[in-house]
N, C-alpha and C positions, 0 to 999 in steps of 0.2 A: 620749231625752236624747242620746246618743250622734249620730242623724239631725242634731237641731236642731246640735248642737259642729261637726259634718261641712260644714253646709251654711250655718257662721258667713262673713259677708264678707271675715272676717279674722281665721285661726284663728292670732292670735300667743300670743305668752308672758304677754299682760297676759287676752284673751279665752279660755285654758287656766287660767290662776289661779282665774278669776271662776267657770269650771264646778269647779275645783273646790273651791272654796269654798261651792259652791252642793249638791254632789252628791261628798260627801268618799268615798263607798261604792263609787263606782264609781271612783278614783284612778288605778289600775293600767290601767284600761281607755281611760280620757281619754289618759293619757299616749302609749299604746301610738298610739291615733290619731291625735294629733298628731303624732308621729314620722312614723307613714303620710302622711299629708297633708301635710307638709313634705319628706319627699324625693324628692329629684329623680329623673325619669325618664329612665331610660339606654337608649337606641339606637341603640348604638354597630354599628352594622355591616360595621367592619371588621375584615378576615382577620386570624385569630390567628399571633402569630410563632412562629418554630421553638420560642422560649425558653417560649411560654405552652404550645403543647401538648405539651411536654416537660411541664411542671410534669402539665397535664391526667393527660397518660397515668402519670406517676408517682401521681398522687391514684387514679386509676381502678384501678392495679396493686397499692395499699394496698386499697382496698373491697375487690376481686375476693377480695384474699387471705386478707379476714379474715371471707368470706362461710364457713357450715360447708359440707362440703360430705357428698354422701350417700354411707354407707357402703358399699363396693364389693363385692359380691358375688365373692368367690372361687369359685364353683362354677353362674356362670349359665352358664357355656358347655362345661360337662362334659356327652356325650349318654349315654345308658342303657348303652351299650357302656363306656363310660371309668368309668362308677359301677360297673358289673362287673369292673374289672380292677383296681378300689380294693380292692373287695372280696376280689379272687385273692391282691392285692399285701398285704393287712392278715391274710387267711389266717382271714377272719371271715364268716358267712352274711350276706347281704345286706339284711338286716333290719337288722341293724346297721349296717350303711353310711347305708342309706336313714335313722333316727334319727338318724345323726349331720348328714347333710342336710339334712333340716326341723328341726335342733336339737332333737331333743325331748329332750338328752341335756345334764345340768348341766355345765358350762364346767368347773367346782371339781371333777365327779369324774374328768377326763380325765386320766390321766396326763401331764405333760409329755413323754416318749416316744414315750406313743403316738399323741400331739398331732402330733408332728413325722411319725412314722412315716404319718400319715392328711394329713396337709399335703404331705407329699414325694408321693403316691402321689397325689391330688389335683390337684399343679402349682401347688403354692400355697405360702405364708410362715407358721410359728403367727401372727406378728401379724398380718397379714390375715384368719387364719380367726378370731381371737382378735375381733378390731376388726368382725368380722360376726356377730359371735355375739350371740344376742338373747334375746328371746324366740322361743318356734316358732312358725314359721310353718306355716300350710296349704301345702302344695304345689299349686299352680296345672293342673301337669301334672300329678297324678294328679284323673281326678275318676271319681265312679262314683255310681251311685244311689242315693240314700237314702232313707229315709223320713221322716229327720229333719235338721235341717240341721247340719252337721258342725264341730264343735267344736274345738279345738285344749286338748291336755288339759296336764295340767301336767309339767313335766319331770322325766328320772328319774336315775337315776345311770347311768354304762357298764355298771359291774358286773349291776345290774339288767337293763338291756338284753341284757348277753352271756346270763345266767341266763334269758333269756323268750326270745330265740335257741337254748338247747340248746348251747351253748358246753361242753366239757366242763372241769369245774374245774381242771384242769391248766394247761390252756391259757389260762383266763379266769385263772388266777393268773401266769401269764406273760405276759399281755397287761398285765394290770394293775398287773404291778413296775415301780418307777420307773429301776432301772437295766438294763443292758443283761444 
């Protein structure tokens, strides 16, 4: 139906009526082709002026901006030597570090402190480490053999962390106050 409207001698306003009087189901659809098939073809190929790609690049500077973009890794370019000085500088076993790098440590049980304290030693901002914080990830660079394929498990609190570290409770209670 649409073919036969398409390839009418004379797709005017009175031969759109008669289809759709004929074929009231399809309305939306008649219409739509009729538009198509009545407007004009433009090829225009001339150079655009200063004033149009102003407008352009202003249009294109709105998309670009309201595109998301991906969350930035604060700790892609720390190497094993700078993750050990995180370590020396937080005055925690390295186990703990390493948790706090594949995230496998809840965001809620970080102290604010010791957030900044582990961002400052880092080279990083709480809202970037904040704004990266996810779920855990597999670590890419660590890989080792298994037998089974390797899971990412679920996350745990610091405190926890410090406790399966051998943290001794003093210290894991001064780590984990929120004031200085």
């Amino acid at each position: 139906m649409l073919d036969a409207f398409a390839v009418e001698s004379v797709p005017d306003r009175s031969t759109l009526e008669q289809y759709l009087q004929l074929y009231p189901e399809y309305a939306a659809e008649l219409v739509d082709l009729s538009r198509e098939l009545c407007r004009e073809d433009r090829d225009d190929t001339t150079p655009l002026t200063s004033a149009d790609r102003k407008l352009l690049d202003a249009a294109w500077a709105r998309h670009a901006a309201a595109q998301p973009t991906a969350a930035v890794d604060p700790f892609a370019a720390l190497t094993a030597d700078d993750w050990r000085a995180v370590a020396r500088r937080l005055d925690v076993p390295r186990q703990v570090v390493t948790a706090l790098r594949e995230r496998r440590v809840l965001l809620i049980s970080i102290p604010k402190r010791f957030l900044q304290m582990f961002a400052d030693a880092a080279g990083s901002t709480i809202a970037l480490v904040e704004a990266s914080w996810g779920s855990p990830e597999s670590s890419l660079a660590r890989s080792y053999k298994a037998d089974s394929k390797p899971t990412v498990g679920q996350q745990v609190t610091l405190e926890q962390v410090l406790v399966e570290a051998g943290v001794p409770a003093e210290k894991r209670a001064r780590l984990l106050a929120e004031a200085n």
